[in-house]
C-alpha positions, 0 to 999 in steps of 0.5 A, a space after each residue: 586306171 590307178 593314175 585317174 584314180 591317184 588324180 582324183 583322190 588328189 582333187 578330192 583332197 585340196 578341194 576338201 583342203 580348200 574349204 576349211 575354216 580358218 581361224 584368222 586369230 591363229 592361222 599361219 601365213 601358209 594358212 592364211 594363203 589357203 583362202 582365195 584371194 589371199 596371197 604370201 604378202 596380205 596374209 603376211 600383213 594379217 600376221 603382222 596386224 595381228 602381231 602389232 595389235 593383239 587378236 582380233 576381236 571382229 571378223 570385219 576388223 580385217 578391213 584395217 589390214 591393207 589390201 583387204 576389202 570389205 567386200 573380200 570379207 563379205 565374200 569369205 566370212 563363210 571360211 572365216 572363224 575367229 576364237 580366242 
């Protein structure tokens, strides 16, 4: 009984996790690689762009990181949050 209750708590923990928001202006690449479809090297490269080009200023500006699409964007600007 406590492993199915340790298991379900397990799952009710990352699916909470999961569903985040995640601010792209401030976010680690370990943060960056909690949103779906985003592995270690596409959030290494929005770390990268964001490095090189300063913050930034639109959520739709993630389509010049390569790798990422407009439709990816689209997709996920639900957990997407951009502040200063």
């Amino acid at each position: 009984m406590r492993l199915i209750i340790t298991i379900a708590a397990l799952v009710l923990t990352v699916s909470v996790w999961a569903s985040e928001v995640i601010n792209i202006n401030s976010a680690t690449q370990k943060e960056l690689e909690a949103l779906k479809g985003i592995g270690p090297v596409i959030a290494e490269r929005i770390v990268q762009y964001r490095e090189s080009h300063g913050r930034f200023s639109t959520i739709d500006e993630l389509d010049q990181v390569k790798g990422i699409s407009a439709t990816w964007i689209e997709k996920s600007k639900d957990k997407l949050l951009l502040s200063e």
